[in-house]
N, C-alpha and C positions, 0 to 999 in steps of 0.2 A: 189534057191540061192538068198540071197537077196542082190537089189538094194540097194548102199548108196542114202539117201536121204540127199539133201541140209540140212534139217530141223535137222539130225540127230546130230550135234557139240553142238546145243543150246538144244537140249535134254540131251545130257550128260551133259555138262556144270550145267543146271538146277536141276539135280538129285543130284549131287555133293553140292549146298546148301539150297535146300528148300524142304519140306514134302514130294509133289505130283505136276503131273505134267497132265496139261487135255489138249489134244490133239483134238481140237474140226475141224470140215471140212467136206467139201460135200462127201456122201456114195461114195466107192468105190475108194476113191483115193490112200489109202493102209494107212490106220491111224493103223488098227488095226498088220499089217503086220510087218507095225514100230515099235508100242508099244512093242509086243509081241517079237523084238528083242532086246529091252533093258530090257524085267522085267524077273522075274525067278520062277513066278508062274501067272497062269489067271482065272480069271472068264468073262465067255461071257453070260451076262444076255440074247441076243438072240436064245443061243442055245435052239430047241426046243425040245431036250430030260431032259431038268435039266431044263426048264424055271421056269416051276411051284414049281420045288423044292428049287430052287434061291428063291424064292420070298414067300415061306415059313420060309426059311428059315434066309431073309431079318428083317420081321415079330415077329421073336422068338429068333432067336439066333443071333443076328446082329453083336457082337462083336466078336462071334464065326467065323462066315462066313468072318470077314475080318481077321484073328489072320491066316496069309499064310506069304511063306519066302516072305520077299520085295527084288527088288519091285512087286508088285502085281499091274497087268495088269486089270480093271472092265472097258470089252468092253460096251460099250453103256450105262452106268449108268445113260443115263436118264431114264431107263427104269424102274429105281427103284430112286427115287428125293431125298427120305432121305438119302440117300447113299454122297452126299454132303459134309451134314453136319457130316456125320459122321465119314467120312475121313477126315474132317479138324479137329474136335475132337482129331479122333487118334493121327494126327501130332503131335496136341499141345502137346499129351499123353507122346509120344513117343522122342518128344526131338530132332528127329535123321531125316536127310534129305534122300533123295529115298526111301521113303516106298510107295510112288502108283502113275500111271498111271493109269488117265483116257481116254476115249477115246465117242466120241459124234458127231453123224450126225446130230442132231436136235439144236439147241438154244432154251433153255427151260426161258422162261418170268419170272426171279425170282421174281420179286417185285410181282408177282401174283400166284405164287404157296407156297401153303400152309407150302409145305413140307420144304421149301429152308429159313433159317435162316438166313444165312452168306454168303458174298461175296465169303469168301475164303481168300481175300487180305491178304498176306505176308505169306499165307500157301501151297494153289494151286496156282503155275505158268499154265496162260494159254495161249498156241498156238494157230493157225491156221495153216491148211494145205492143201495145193493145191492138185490139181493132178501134174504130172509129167512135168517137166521143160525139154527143149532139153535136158541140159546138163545132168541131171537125166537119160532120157531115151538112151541117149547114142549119139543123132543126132548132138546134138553140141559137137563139141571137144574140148572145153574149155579151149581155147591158151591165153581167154584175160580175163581175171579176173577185176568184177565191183569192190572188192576191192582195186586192185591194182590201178585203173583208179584213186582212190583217193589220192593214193601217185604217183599217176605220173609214175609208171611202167607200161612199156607196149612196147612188141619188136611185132612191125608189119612184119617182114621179114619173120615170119612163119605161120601167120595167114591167114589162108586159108580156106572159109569154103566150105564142101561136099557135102551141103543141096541144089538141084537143086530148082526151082520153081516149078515144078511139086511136088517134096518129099513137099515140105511145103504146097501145096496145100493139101495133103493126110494128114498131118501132123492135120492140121488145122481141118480137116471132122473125123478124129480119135479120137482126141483129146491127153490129156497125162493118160487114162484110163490104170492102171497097166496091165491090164487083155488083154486090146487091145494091147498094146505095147508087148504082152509075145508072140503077135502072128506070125506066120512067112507068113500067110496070107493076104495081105491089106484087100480084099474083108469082109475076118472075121472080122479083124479090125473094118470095116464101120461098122458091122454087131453089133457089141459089144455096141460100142457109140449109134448107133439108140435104142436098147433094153434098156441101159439107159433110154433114153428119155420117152421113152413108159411107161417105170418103175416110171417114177417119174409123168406122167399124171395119170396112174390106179392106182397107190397106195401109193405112199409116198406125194402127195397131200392129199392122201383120211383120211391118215391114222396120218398124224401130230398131231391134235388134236380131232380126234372124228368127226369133222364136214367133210360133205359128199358135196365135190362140182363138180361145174360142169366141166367136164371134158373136152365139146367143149371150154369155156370158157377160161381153161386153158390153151390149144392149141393157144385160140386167144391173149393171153397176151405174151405167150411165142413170137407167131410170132412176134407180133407189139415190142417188147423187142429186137428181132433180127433183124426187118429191123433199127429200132435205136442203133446199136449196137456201141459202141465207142462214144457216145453223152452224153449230159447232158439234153436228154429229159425230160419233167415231166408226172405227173401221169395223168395229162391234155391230155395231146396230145395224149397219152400212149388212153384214155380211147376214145379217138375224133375214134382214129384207131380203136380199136376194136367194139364199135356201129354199126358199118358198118355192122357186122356180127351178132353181139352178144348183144340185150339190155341189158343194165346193166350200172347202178351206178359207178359212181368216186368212192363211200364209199369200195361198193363191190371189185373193180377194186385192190384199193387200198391194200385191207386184202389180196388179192390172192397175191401182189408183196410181202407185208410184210411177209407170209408165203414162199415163195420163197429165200427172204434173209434168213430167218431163217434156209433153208434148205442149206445154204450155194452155193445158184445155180447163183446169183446175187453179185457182190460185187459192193462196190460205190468208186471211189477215188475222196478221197476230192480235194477243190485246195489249194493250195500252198497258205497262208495268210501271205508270208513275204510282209510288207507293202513297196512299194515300191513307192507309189503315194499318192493321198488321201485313205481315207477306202472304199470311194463308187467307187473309181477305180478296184476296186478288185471285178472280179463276185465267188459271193459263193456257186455258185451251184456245186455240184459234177455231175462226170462221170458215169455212168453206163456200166457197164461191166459185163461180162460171167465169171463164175470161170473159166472154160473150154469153149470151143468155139464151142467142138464139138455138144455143146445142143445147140447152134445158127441154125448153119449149119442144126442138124437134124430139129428144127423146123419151117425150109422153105424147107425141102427137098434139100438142094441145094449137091453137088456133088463135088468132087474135079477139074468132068471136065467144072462143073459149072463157079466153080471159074478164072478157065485158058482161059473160054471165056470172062467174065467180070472183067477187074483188077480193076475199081473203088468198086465193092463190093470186092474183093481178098482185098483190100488194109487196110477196113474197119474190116475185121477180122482177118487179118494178124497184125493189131494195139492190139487187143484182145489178141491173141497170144500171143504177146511181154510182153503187162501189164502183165499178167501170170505172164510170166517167172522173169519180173523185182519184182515182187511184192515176189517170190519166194527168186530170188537172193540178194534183199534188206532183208529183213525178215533175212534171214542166216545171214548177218554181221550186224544186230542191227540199221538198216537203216528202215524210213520210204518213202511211195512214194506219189506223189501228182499229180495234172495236174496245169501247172498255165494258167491263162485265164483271161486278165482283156475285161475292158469298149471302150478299145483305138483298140481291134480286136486283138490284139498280143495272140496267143498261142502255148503253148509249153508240147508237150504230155506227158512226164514225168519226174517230180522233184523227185532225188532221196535225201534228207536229212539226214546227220548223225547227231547223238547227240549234238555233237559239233557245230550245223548250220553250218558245212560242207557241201555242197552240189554239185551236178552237174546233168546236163541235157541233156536228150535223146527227138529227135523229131525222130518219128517212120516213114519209106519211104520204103515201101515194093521194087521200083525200083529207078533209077537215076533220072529218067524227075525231080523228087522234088526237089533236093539234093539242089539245087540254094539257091529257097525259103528256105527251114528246117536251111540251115545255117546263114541266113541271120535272120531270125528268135532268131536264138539260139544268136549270137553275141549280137543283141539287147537287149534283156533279161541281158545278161552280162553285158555293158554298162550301162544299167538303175541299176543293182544294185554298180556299180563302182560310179556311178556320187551319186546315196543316201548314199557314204560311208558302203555299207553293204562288205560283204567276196564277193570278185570275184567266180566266178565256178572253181571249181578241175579240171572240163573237162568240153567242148560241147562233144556231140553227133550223127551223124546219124545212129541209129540204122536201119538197111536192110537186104532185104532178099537175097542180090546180092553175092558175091563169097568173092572179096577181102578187104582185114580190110588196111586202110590205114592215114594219117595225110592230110587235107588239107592245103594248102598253108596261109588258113586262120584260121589257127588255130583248127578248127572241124575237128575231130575224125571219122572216118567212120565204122562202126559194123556191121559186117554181124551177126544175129541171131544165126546163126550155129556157133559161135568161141564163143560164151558169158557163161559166169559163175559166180558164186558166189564169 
């Protein structure tokens, strides 16, 4: 039975006017689960009973092999590169919008493969896709809507969230893994996320591009990645940590993150470049972040009852968590997200931007002790775009792992994690 996914409005929306639609996001998050519920024919270039014949028939009969009712579903089509170009071809051919859905675990280097002609641009729309957001998997009950936050709707009298500290603790070592989530077992659950993990040091490291690497290596980048996890570390300090264990090059160090972004297992948020001071006021380093959190967790072994004994780390990936979901919920209503972070120490975990430089701001407080600071924080930020003449904020924020959704007295918005939605 399949889960609506956030992602799914802007899939049809998209199918409705442009060619082909590529669905690109880290294995397993359920790209192909989606796809395959909007197209009305597939090819799964991984299947290993047809692979060979796929790629035969790639080779020989290429326009044959794509001539299926649209849309037509090609799971993993990086597996075959020409395939690209040649569905942007058809589009043009064809005149007529929903003819294909792509679908892709890897980031394929176009500028450097041979086979890749064309962007694509105004033919393939292309996505990204997380794994599961609360609201997706069902934990959040979705009484307060980030769109609505921007027109100022929003009834607190029934927002209540269900999610204990414990559950987000479990939530957090799970991850939003379809597969884990179908489970009715926690223990399988953890069990699911870990074989991920494992999966991605023996073989989809190995197997990205041909080159064979080291596999403790990638153990110690992962770690040093998770004990930085919600920073804006660099690949410096990234590489100071891992020496400890591992000789090895910045250069080296470097290609294994790069191959990791590509695997969609790292994502970056930029910060927020509304100039609100001088230009050198504004630091431009981005955040780094987990797609999922639960490859944090797996690659320090940590545990859910790990994290109920330490809340300074709880706190640090319960931030991860959140960017997730925000990153998910913004993506659905045509919003992007930021961190801002100037020179003066002022920072504020999440700027959500719409089109319109509408915006508003979430500082993330897994419990209360913060809440002071976070708000005191968010008003400034406000202020300083008041007094430069920019748009004031649609809303403050504290996004939390705490039960009740409420308005403070000063204005900031209180969010428990479990009531949020798209």
């Amino acid at each position: 039975m399949y889960k609506n996914r956030c992602i799914d409005k802007k899939i049809k929306s998209l199918l409705n006017v442009i060619g082909a639609v590529n669905i690109k996001g880290i294995k397993g998050c359920g790209k192909t689960t989606t796809a395959f519920h909007f197209s009305k024919s597939q090819l799964y270039l991984q299947d290993p009973y047809k692979r060979d014949i796929y790629q035969l028939q790639i080779k020989t009969e290429l326009r044959d092999f794509l001539d299926k009712t649209p849309p037509l579903l090609i799971d993993e089509w990086q597996e075959a590169p020409v395939l690209w170009d040649a569905v942007r071809f058809e589009v043009d051919k064809r005149s007529k919008p929903g003819q294909f859905i792509l679908t892709a675990s890897t980031s394929l280097i176009d500028s450097k493969n041979s086979e890749i002609k064309h962007s694509g641009i105004g033919r393939i729309a292309k996505i990204e896709m997380l794994t599961m957001s609360l609201y997706e998997s069902g934990d959040s009950n979705g009484s307060i809507s980030l769109a609505n936050l921007f027109e100022n709707k929003y009834d607190f009298k029934s927002s209540e969230s269900n999610v204990t500290v414990e559950r987000l603790a479990y939530l957090i070592c799970i991850g939003g893994w379809p597969s884990a989530i179908y489970q009715n077992n926690l223990d399988d659950s953890l069990l699911i996320s870990k074989n991920y993990y494992n999966g991605l040091i023996d073989e989809d490291m190995q197997k990205y591009d041909g080159i064979k690497r080291d596999k403790e290596l990638c153990k110690d980048i992962l770690a040093s990645l998770a004990r930085n996890i919600s920073t804006s570390v660099n690949t410096t300090t990234i590489t100071k940590d891992v020496i400890a264990n591992n000789k090895s090059s910045e250069v080296t160090i470097e290609s294994y993150i790069s191959v990791l972004k590509r695997l969609y297992i790292i994502m970056n948020i930029e910060s927020w470049r509304y100039q609100l001071r001088s230009s050198t006021a504004i630091r431009q380093t981005s955040t780094r972040y987990f797609t999922d959190p639960s490859i944090a967790t797996s690659a320090l072994g940590i545990t859910p009852e790990k994290l109920l004994n330490d809340f300074n780390t709880f706190g640090l990936f319960f931030e991860n968590l959140c960017v997730r979901d925000l990153t998910i919920y913004a993506n659905s209503i045509d919003a992007n997200i930021y961190k801002y972070q100037d020179r003066y120490g002022l920072e504020i975990d999440s700027i959500i931007e719409l089109q319109d430089d509408t915006w508003g701001a979430f500082e993330i407080k897994l419990g209360e002790k913060e809440f002071e600071k976070a708000a005191k924080n968010l008003n400034t930020l406000n202020s300083l775009m008041i007094e430069k003449k920019k748009k004031p904020a649609s809303f403050l924020a504290i996004l939390t792992g705490t039960k009740f959704a409420y308005k403070r007295d000063d204005g900031v918005l209180v969010i428990p994690i479990g009531c949020l939605k798209d």
